[in-house]
Every structure is written in C-alpha cells, then in structure tokens.
KEZA-51002 format. One record per residue: y, z negated, x negated of N, C-alpha, C in turn. Coordinates in steps of 0.1 Angstrom, whole numbers, padded with zeros to 4 digits, always signed. Each point is the difference from the previous one (the first is absolute). Layout:
KEZA-51002
YZXYZXYZX ...
//
This chain:
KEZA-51002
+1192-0805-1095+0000+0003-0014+0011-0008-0006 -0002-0006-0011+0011-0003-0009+0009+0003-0003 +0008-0010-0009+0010+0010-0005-0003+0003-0018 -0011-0011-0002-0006+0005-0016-0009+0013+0003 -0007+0000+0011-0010+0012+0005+0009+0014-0002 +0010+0004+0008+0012+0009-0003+0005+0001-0013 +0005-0010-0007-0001+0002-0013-0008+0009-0010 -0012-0009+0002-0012+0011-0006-0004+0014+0003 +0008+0000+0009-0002+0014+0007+0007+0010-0003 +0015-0006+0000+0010+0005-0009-0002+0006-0017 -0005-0007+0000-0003-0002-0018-0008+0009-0006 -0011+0006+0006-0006+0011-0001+0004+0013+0005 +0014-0001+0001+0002+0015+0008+0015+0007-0011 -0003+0012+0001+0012+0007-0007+0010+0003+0012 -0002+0001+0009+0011-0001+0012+0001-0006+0011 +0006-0001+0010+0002-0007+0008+0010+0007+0015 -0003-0008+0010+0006+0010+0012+0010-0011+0003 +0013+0005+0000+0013-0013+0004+0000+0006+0016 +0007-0009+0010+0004+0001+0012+0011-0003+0004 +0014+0002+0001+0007-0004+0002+0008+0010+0011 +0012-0008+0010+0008-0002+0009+0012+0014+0002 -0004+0011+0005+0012+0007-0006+0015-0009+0005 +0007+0002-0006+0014-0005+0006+0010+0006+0011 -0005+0015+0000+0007+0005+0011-0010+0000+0017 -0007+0002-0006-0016+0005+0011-0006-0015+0007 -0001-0008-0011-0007-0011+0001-0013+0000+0004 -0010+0015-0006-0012+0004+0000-0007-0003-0015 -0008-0008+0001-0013-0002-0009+0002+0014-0011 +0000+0002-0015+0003+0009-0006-0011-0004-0013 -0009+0009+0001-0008-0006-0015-0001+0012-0013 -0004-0007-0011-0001+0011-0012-0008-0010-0009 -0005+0018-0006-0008-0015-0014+0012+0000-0011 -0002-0013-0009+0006+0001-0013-0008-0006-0009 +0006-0004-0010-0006-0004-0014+0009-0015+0004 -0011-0008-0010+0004-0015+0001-0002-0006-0013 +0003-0012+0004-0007-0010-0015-0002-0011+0005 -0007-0008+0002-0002-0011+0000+0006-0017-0012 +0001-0015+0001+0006-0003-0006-0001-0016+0004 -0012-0005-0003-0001-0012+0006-0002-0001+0014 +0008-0008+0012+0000+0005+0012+0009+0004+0009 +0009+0011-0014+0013+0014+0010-0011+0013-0002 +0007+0009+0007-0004+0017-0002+0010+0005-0005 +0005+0010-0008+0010+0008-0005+0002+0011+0008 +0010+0006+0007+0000+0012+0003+0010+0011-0006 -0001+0007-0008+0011+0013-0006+0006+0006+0010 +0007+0009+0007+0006+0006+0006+0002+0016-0007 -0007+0012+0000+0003+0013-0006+0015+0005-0004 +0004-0002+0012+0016+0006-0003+0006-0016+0001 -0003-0013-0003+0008-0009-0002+0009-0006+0012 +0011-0003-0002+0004-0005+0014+0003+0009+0009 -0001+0014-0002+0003+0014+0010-0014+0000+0009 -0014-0006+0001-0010+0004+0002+0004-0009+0014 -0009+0011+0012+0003-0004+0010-0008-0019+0004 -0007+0001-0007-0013-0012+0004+0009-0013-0007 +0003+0003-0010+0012-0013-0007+0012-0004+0009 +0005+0010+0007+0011+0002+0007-0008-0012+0014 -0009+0005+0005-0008-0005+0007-0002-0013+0001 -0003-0003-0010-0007-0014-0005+0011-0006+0002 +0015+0004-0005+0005-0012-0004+0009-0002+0020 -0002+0008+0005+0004-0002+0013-0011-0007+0009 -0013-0003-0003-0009-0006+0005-0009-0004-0007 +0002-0015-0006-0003+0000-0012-0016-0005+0001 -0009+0006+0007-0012-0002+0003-0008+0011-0005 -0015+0002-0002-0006+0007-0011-0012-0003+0006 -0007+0014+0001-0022-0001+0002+0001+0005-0012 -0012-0006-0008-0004+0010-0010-0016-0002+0005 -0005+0016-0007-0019-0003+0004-0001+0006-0009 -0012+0000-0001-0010+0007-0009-0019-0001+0006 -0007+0011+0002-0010+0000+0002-0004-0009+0011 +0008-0004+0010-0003-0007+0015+0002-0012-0005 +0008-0006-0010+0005-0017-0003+0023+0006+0005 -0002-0006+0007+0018+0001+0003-0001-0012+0000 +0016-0002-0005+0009-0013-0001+0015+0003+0005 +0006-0003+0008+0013-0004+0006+0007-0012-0011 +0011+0003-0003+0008-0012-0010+0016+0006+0002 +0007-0015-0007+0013+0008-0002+0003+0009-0011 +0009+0008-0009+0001+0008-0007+0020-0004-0002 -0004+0001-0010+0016-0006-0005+0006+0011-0014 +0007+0004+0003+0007+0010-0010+0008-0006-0007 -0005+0007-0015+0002-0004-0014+0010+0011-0004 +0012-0003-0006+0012+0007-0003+0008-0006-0015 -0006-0010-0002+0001-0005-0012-0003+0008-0012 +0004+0006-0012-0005+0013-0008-0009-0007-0004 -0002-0012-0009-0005-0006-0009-0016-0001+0012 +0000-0003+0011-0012-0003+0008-0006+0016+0003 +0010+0010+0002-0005+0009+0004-0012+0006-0012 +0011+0001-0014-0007+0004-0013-0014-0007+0000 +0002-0015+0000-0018-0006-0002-0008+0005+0007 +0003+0002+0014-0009+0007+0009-0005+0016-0001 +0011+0009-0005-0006+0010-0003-0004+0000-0015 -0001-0010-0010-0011+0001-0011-0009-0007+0007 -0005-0006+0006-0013-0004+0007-0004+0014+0007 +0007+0010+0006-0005+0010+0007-0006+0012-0015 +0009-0001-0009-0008+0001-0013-0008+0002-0003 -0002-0008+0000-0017-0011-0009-0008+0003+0012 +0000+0002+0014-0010+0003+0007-0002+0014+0000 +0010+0012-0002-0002+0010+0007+0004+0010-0015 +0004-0003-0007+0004+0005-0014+0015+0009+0001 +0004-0007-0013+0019+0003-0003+0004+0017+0010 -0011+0010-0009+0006+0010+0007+0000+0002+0012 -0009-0003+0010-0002+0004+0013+0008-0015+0004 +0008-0007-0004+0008-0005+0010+0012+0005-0006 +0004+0001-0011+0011+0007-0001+0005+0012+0005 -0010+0011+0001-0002+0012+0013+0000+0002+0008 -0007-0011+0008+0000-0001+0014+0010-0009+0008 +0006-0009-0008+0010-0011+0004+0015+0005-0005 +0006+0008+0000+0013+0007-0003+0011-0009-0002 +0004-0010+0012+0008-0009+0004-0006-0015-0001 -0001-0010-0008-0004-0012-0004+0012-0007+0006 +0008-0002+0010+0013-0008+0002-0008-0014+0010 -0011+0003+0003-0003-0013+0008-0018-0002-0001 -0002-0011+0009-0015-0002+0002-0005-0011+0014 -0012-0002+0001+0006-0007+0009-0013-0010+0001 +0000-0013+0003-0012-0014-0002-0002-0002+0010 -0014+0000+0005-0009-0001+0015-0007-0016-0007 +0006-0006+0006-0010-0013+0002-0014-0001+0003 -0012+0000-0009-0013-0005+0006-0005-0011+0001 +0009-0012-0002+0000-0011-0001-0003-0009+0011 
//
C-alpha cells in the first residue's frame, strides 16, 4: 500500500487508532483520537495536553502507528509546543469536528503533535 493510499484512507475517517511506545513498560499502548489531516502531516490533539500519558509517550519514542479500518502506517511524530502552531492546529480540529465539541472535550490546548505521511 501507499503512502497516498493511507492518506485516502485517513481522509475519510472521523478517528483514528495511534500506537505508541509506553516509556516506562516499553509495551505497545494504543487509543483512538481525533486528527486532522494537512497536506502530507497528521495533527494529533492530546485531551489533557502535555499531562496525557500518549504525548508523554511520543515524545520519549518518538515513533507513531496510526490505522484506521486495516490501512496502518508507522512514521515519526514530532511534538508541536509552539502556541501559535498549536492554536492553527486546533482551529483545523475546529473546522473538522465543530468549535464546541473541541472546546469540551480538549480542556488543555498546550500542545499537538505532526505525524509525517510523507
């Protein structure tokens, strides 16, 4: 499969299943979240922001599965801490998922994080 094939695959979906590294365990740890897509990055929010265990994760192994519907992709994932980057990304989570239910469900906006599909 591709990496435009995954793409499209991505693109159609309201969520997504990340995979990442715990840091203490160093066992496989998965969850779904909400994403955005963006050319060829992925956006990821973090719920509780940089307190969330999967962010904490990431940034200790900075490697990432995401799937959806039997398309996985393995990439790196690079954490966004910049306010001005974080803000654009959660108005793109916005515009996908609408103002209130990310403002509700996203409490802590302090980070994000870019999966390479490139």
């Amino acid at each position: 499969m591709s990496i435009e094939d995954a793409r499209d695959a991505f693109a159609g979906a309201e969520e997504v299943e990340i995979t990442v590294t715990g840091r203490r365990t160093g066992r496989q740890i998965s969850h779904p979240v909400w994403f955005v897509q963006d050319e060829q990055s992925m956006f990821l929010v973090p719920i509780t922001g940089s307190d969330s265990d999967w962010y904490k994760n990431v940034r200790q192994t900075p490697l990432i599965e995401v799937a959806v519907n039997g398309t996985a992709v393995s990439a790196p994932a690079t954490p966004i801490t910049d306010a001005d980057r974080v803000d654009h990304v959660v108005e793109m989570f916005r515009a996908k998922y609408g103002r209130q239910y990310v403002d509700e469900h996203y409490p802590r906006r302090d980070v994000a994080v870019q999966v390479s599909l490139g």
